[in-house]
C-alpha positions in Angstrom: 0.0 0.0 0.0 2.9 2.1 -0.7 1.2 4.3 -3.3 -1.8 5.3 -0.6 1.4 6.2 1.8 2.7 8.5 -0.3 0.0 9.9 -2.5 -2.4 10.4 0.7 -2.1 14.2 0.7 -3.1 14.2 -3.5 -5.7 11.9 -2.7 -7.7 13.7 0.4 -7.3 16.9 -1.5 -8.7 15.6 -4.6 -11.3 14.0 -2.6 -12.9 17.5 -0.9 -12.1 19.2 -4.2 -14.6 16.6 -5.7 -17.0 17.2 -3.2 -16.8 20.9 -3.1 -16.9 21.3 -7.1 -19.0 21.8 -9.7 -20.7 19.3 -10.6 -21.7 17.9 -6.9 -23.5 20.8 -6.0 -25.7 21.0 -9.1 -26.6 17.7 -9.5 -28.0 16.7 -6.2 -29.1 20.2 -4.9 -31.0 21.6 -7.8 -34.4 19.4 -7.7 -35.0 21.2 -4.5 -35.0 25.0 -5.9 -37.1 24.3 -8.5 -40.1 24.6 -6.8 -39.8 27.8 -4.6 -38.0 29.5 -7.5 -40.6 28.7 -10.2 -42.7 29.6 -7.6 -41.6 33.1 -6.9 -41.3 33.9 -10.6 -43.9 32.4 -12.2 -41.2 30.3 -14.4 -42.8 26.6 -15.8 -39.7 23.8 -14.3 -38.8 23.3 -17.9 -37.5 27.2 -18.3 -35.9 26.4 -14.8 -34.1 23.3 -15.8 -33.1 25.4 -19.5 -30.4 26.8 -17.3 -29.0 23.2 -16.6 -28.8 22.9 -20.1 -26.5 26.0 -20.9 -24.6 25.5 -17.7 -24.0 22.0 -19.4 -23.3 23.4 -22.9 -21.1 25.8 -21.4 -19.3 22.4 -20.9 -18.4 21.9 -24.2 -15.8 24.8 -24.4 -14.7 24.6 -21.1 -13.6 20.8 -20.5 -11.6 20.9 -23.4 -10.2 24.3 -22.2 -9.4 23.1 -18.9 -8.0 19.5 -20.1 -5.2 21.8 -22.7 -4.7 24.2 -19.5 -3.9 21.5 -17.4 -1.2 19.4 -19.6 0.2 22.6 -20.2 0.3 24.3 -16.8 -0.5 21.5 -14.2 -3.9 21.3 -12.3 -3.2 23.0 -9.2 -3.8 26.2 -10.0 -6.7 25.5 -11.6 -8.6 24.0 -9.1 -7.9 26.5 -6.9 -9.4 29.1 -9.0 -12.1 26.8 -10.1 -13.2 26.6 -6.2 -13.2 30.5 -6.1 -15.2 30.9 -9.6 -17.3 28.3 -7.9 -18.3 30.3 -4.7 -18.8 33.1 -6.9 -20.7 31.8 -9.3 -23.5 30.7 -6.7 -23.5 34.0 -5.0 -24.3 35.6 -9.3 -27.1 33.1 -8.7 -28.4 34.5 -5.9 -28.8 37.8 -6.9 -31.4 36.9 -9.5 -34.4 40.0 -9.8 -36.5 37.1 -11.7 -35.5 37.8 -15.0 -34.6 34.7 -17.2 -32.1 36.0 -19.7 -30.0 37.0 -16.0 -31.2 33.9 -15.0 -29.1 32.0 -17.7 -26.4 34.2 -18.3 -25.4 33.6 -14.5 -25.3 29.4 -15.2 -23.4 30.2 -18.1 -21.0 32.5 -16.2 -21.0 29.7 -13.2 -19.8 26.9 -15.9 -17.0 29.5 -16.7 -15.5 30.4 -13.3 -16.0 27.0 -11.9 -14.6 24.8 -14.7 -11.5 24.4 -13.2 -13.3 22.4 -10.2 -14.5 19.5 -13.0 -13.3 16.1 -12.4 -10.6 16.5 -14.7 -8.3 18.6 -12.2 -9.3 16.1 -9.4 -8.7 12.5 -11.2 -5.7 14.0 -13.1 -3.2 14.5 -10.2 -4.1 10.6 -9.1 -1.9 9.2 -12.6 0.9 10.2 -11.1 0.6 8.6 -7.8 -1.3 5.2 -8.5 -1.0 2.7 -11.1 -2.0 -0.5 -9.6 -4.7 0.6 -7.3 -5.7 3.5 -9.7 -9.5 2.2 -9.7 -9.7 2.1 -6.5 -8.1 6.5 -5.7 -10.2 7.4 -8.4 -13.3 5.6 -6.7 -12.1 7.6 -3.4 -12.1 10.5 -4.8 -15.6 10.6 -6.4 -17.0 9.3 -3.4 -16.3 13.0 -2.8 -19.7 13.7 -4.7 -21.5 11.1 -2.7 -20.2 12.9 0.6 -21.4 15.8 -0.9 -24.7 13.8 -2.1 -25.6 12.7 1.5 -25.4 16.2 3.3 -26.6 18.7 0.4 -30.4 17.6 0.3 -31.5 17.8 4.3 -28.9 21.2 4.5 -30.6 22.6 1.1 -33.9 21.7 2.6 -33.9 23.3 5.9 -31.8 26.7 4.4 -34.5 26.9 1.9 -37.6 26.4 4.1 -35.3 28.6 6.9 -34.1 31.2 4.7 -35.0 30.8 1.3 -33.8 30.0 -1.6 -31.1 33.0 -2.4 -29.5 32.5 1.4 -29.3 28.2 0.1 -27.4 29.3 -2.7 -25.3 31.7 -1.1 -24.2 29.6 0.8 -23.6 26.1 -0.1 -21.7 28.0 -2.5 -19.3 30.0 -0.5 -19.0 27.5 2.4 -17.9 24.6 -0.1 -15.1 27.0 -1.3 -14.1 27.9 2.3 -14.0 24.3 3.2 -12.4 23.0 0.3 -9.6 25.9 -0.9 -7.3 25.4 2.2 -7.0 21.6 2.1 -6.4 21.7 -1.8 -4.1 24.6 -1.1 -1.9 22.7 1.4 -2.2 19.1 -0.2 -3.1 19.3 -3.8 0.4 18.7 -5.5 1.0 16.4 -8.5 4.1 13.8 -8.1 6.9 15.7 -10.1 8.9 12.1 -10.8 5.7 10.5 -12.5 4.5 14.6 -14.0 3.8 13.9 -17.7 3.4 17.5 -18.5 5.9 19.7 -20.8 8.1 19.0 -23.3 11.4 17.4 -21.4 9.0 15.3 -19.2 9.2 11.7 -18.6 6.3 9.4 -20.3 4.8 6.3 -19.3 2.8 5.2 -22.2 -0.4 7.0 -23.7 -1.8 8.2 -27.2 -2.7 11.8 -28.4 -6.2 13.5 -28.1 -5.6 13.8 -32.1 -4.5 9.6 -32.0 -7.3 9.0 -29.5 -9.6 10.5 -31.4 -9.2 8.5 -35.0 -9.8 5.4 -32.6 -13.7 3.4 -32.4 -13.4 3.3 -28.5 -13.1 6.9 -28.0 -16.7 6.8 -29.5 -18.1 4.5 -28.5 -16.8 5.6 -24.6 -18.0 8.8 -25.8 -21.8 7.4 -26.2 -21.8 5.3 -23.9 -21.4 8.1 -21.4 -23.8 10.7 -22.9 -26.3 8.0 -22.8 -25.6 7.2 -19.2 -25.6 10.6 -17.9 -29.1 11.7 -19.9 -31.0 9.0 -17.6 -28.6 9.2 -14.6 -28.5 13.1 -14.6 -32.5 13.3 -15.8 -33.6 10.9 -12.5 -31.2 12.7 -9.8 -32.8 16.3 -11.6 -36.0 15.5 -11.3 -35.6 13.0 -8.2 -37.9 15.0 -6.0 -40.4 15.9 -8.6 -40.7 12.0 -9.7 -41.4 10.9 -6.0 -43.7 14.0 -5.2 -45.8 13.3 -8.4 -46.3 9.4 -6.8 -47.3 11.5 -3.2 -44.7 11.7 -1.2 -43.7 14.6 1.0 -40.8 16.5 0.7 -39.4 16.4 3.9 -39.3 12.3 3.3 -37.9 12.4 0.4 -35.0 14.5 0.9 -34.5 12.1 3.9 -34.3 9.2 0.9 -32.1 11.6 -1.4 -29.7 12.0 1.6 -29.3 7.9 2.2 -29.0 7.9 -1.3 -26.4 10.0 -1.2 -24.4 7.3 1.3 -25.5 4.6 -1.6 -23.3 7.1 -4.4 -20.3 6.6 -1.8 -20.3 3.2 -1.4 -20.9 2.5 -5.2 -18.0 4.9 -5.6 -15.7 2.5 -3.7 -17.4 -0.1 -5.0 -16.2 0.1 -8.5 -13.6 1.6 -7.9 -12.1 -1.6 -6.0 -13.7 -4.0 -9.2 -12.4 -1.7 -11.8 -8.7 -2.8 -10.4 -9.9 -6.3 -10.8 -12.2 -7.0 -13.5 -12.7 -5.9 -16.7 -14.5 -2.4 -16.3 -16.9 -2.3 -19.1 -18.0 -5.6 -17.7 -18.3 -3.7 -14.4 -20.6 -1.1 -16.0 -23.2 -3.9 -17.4 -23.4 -4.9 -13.4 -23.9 -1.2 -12.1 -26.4 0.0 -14.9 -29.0 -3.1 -15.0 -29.6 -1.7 -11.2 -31.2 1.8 -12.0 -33.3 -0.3 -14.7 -34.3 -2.4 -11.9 -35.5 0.6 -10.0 -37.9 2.1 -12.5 -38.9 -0.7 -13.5 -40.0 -1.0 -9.7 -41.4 2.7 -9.7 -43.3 1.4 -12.5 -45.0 -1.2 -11.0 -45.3 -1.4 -7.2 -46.7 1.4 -4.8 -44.3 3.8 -3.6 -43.8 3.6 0.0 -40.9 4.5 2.6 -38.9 0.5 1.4 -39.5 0.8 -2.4 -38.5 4.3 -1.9 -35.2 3.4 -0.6 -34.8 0.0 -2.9 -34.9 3.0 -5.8 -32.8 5.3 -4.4 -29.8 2.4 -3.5 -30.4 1.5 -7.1 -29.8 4.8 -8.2 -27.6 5.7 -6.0 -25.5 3.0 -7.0 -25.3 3.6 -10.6 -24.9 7.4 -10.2 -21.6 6.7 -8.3 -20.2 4.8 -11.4 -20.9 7.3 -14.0 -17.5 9.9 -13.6 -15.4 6.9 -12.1 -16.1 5.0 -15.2 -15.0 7.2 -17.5 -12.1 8.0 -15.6 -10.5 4.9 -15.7 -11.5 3.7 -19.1 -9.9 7.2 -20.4 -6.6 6.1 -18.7 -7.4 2.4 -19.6 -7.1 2.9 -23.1 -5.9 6.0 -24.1 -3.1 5.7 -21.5 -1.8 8.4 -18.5 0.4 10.8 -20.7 -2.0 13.0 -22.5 -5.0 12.2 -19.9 -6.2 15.9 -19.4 -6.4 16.6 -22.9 -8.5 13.4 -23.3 -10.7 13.1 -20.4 -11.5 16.7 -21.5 -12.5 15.7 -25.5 -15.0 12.8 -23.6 -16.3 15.0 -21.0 -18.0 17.1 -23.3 -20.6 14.1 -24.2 -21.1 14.4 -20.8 -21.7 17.2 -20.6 -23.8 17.3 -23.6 -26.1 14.2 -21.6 -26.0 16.1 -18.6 -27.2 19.5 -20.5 -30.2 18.1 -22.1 -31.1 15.7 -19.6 -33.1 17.5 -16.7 -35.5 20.0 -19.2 -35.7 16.6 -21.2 -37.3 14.5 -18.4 -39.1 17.5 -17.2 -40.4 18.1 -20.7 -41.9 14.8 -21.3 -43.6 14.4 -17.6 -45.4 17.9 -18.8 -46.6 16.2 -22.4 -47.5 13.2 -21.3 -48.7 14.5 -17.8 -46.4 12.1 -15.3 -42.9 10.3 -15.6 -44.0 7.3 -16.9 -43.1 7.5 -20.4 -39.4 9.0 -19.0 -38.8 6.0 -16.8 -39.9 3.6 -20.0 -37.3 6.0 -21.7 -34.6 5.7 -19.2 -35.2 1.8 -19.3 -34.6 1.6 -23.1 -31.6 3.9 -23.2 -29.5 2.4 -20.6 -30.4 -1.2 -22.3 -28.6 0.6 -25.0 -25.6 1.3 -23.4 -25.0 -1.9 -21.9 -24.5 -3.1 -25.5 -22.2 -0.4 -26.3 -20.0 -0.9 -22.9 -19.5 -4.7 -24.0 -18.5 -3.6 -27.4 -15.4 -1.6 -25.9 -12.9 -4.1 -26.1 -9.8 -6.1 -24.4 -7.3 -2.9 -22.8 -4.7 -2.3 -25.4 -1.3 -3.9 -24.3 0.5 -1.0 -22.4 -2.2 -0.5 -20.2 -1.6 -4.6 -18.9 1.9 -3.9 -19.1 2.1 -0.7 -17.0 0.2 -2.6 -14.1 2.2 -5.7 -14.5 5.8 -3.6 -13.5 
């Protein structure tokens, strides 16, 4: 366990970085203020959840950004400023005098400022540090969001109901950057004998985002993932709206969201610790039939407090598989030199999933006037990218080799 000995500092940092960033905060917080915020404005949830989509799209310039920034002038840096931008970007939020044009330009200003707290920075200072228990650091470390997953909805709740929703924002937003920019500050370092950035550096094994591109598993990775997020990132959006619309209280439910929140942890660990042991994509087919499981129980049983919970765990599950996933397939086969660059190019069909995903499930529960048809939906699509996770492939040779020394 020599690699956890050294790179413990990296790894803790990374960890709180994750769970202070970006994406944490907006995917299990936001199905809370849509309610008292539509409700204050007037705003349908579908114009609420437009935002989500330009914060997402926002996405596609920015992770490719932050991926060139980082080969080229490490990821410290910029997760501290992403943490800052983040902070900030909540309190732009805030200020909102319930006009939507401000209302978008400030989610598109937030995906700005708080790129550099994406998972990119966080998973890209692990490469250097781990090799053969890589799966399992990069599962610690977005356990981060499940952390983040299990205190956000009760705290979001009661500041809302307490304060409303501008104090909420305010400050989950500045108190995740007060907690998390000292510990990245003091801890957050990438191993300068393994650092695969700049010209005279040393190189383990990896292709180009311009080689990695021309290859059929970038694509298909790239698919898999956007079809992954669109019904992970559409049930987590619309968690609380799904359950109240089967008559259940919010109080309860954020009580479910929050032990869901320990189930994104665990499933975090989970796969991380299989990833280092069995063939991922095989991994994936285990982790996605459970969220399939779940609506198809929301389908056809009652919802009480147990099949609540059943649901949620299923979720929760496959939610904390999602990032790690493509984490470690993008160092799988692409290899660890030009990672940043990479995971950036195949974060944008994330964040392309992620984008459409919440006004998409909220759209369809509006036309067809509850979430049946979207849980159908969700069944199909993730039947779809089972298929497409088996059809990845053996690892290329380097990536068995580099374990194997």
């Amino acid at each position: 366990m020599s690699e956890y000995k050294l790179g413990w500092g990296p790894l803790f940092a990374a960890t709180i970085g994750t769970m202070c960033g970006l994406l944490t905060l907006t995917n299990y917080t936001q199905g809370f203020f849509v309610g008292p915020v539509t409700q204050e404005f007037g705003w349908s949830p579908a114009q609420f959840f437009l935002s989500y989509t330009i914060f997402m799209g926002a996405g596609l310039i920015t992770a490719p950004i932050v991926g060139s920034l980082a080969q080229k002038h490490g990821i410290r840096i910029l997760g501290m400023l992403g943490l800052i931008g983040h902070g900030l970007g909540y309190v732009l939020i805030s200020l909102n005098p319930g006009s939507l044009p401000f209302w978008y330009m400030s989610w598109a200003v937030l995906a700005i400022l708080a790129a550099g707290s994406l998972p990119i920075i966080w998973t890209g200072v692990l490469n250097g540090w781990f090799v053969k228990h890589r799966g399992q650091a990069i599962g610690i470390v977005m356990a981060g969001t499940g952390i983040g997953a299990f205190l956000l909805p009760p705290l979001v709740e009661h500041l809302i109901s307490g304060y409303g929703w501008r104090t909420a924002y305010r400050s989950i937003g500045l108190g995740a950057m007060v907690i998390s920019l000292p510990i990245v500050w003091a801890l957050f370092k990438e191993n300068e004998a393994a650092k695969s950035t700049g010209a005279q550096a040393k190189r383990i094994w990896g292709y180009t985002r311009a080689q990695a591109i021309k290859m059929r598993q970038f694509w298909i990775l790239g698919s898999v993932l956007f079809l992954t997020v669109l019904v992970m990132a559409g049930l987590l959006s619309n968690f609380e709206r799904i359950y109240t619309s089967l008559g259940m209280e919010r109080v309860t439910i954020a009580k479910i969201a929050a032990i869901m929140g320990i189930t994104v942890i665990f499933g975090r660990l989970l796969v991380g610790f299989l990833m280092d042991r069995f063939w991922a994509p095989a991994v994936a087919v285990g982790f996605y039939t459970m969220p399939i499981i779940g609506m198809l129980v929301l389908l056809n049983l009652p919802l009480t407090m147990n099949t609540g919970l059943f649901v949620a765990i299923c979720i929760g599950l496959a939610a904390g598989a999602v990032l790690d996933l493509l984490a470690f397939l993008t160092s799988k086969y692409f290899g660890p030199d030009y990672y940043a660059k990479i995971f950036g190019a195949t974060f944008t069909f994330f964040t392309v999933g992620a984008g459409i995903a919440p006004p998409l499930f909220g759209k369809m529960a509006q036309n067809t006037g509850g979430y049946t048809f979207a849980l159908k939906f969700g069944i199909g699509v993730l039947l779809v990218s089972i298929i497409l996770f088996l059809m990845l492939g053996k690892y290329p040779k380097a990536a068995i080799e580099e374990v194997a020394e």
